[in-house]
N, C-alpha and C positions, 0 to 999 in steps of 0.2 A: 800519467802513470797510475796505474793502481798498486794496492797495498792489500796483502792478505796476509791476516794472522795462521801461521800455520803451527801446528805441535810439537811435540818432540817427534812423532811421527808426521809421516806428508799425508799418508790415511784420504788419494784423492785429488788434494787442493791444486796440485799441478793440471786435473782436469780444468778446476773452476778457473783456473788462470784462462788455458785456453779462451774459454770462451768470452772473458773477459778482456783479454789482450788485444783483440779484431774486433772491436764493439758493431762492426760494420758489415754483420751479417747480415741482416735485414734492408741495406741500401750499398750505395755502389760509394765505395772509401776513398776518400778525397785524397791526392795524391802527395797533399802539401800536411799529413796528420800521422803524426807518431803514435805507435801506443807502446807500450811496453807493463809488465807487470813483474812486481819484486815480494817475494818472500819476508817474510816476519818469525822468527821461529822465537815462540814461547812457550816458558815450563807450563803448560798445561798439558789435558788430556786430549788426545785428540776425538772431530769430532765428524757426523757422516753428512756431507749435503744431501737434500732431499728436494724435489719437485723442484727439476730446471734449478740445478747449479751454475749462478752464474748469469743465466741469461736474463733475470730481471735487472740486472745490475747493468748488462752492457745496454740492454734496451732504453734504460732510463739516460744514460748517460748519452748515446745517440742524441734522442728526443728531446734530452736539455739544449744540445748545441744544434739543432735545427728552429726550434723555438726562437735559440738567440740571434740567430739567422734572418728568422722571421720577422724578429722584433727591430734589428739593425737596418733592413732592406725595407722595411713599410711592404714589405709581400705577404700575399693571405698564408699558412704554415700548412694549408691543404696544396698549395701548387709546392712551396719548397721542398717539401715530402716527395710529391710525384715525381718531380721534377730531379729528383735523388735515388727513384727505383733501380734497383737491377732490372734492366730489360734481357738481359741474358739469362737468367735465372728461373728453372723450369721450363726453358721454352717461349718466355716470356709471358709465364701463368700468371704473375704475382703483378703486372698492372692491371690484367685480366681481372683478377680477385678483387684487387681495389675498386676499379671503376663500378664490380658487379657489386660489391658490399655497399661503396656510396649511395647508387640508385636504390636499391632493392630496403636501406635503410633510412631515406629519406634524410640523408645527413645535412642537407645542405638545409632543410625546413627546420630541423633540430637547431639546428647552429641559429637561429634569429630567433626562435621562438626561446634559445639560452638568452640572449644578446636583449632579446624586449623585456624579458624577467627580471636581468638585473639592471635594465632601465629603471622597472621601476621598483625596484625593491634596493635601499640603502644600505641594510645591515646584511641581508640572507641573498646568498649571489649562489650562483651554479655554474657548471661547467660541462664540457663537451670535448672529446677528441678522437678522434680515428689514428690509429699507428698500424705497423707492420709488426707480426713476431716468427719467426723462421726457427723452428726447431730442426735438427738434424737427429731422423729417429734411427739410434742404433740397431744393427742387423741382428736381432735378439731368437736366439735357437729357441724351439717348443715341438713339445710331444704333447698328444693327446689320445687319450683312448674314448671308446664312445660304443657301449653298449647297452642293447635291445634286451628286453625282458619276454619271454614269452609262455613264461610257466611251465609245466609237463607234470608228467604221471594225475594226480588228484586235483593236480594245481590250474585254476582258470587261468589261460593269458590274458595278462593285463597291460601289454604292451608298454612297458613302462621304460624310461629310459634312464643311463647311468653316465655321467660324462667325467673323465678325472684327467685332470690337465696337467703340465708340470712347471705351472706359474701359479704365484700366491694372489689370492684376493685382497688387498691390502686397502678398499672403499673405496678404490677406484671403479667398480662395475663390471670386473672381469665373469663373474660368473654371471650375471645377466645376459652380457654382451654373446660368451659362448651358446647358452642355451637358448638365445636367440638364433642363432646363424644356424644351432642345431636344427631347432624349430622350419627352418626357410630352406634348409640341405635335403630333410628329411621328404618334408612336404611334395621335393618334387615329382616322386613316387609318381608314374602314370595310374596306379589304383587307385590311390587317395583322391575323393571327393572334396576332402576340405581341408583344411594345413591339421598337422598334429597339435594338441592342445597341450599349449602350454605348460600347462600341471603335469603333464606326466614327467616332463624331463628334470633330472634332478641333478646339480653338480656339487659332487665331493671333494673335500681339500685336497690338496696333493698330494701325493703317494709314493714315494720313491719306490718301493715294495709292486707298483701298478704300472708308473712311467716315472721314466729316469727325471729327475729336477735340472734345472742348467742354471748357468754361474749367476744370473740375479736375476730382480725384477724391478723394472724402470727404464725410464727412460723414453714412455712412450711408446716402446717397441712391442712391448709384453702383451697386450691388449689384440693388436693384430693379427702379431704370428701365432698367438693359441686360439683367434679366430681362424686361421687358415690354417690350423692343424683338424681343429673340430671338423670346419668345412670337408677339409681331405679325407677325415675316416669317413665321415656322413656320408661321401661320393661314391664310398669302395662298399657300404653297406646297403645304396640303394642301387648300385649294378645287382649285387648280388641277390636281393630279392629278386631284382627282374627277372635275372636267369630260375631262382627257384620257383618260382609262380608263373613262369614259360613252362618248365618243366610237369611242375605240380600243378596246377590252375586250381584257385577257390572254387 
């Protein structure tokens, strides 16, 4: 059972339950295992989860009772993991993902060269583990606008570019991530010789007054769909130069 302290408000915590209650997202839940999760309601103020409510909690708690699995059976904790994947899940991407992360990280060499270190080291010891984490990224709405500069009347064009999204930058990398994809959307222009330079694209905070905002940001979601908003304007503005430089020719 798990225990959440919740407020005089719930301000959420019914999510973090969720995810807490089914700790067995990441592997396939053993038939003979109850979860359940209960409410705590204290005078305090309520407060907001932030980055993955919840799922480091069920993670860990998994990963304790595979370990002790591990530990009870004398079996290595790399086969009673495997040996616990969802094979349904994805498609069966996520053994896929394992086996390709194992190799590709040389975990099995990792894991001896832990094991001879704290042979021979008494006090300072190390560690090593591989685990599964399965996020469920919510279907998070996003507008974006994405305009070109090209000067007039006195004015040189400077081809400059303007991108206002209606997700917040919060150091997660959202405006990088955009003005990349711009960068790659842009580029594919059959005129262009070489990608657009970087410098010129510029992303401004967001605007309701520009493009509408929608109900948060988080979740993992936000990052992609104001990548495939940017992507989508970028697609409608290099048909269109096509057609005017058919028309027009430089």
């Amino acid at each position: 059972a798990t225990f959440g302290g919740r407020a005089f408000i719930a301000e959420g915590m019914g999510d973090v339950h969720k995810q807490c209650i089914d700790p067995w997202g990441n592997y396939l839940k053993p038939q003979h295992i109850i979860t359940e999760a209960k409410m705590c309601l204290l005078n305090v103020p309520p407060s907001t989860a932030v980055r993955g409510p919840g799922a480091p909690k069920q993670a860990m708690a998994v990963e304790t009772m595979l370990q002790h699995a591990s530990a009870v059976t004398g079996l290595p904790l790399l086969e009673v993991q495997k040996s616990n994947l969802d094979q349904k899940l994805d498609s069966g991407l996520q053994p896929q993902l394992w086996t390709e992360l194992e190799q590709t990280a040389d975990f099995q060499k990792r894991v001896q060269e832990v094991q001879a270190f704290n042979e021979a080291n008494k006090l300072k010891k190390r560690g090593i583990s591989l685990a599964p984490c399965k996020w469920q990224v919510p279907p998070v709405p996003a507008t974006a606008t994405v305009t070109i500069y090209h000067g007039g009347g006195t004015s040189a064009p400077d081809g400059s570019i303007c991108i206002t999204i209606s997700s917040s930058e919060l150091g997660q990398g959202l405006h990088t991530k955009v003005a990349q994809i711009c960068q790659l959307e842009l580029s594919k222009h059959p005129l262009l010789s070489e990608p657009v330079p970087l410098h010129l694209i510029r992303v401004v905070g967001n605007n309701t007054e520009v493009t509408g905002g929608f109900d948060m940001t988080g979740g993992s979601g936000t990052n992609p769909q104001a990548m495939r908003a940017v992507a989508g304007a970028c697609e409608i503005l290099v048909e269109r130069l096509k057609k005017k430089f058919t028309v027009n020719p430089l």
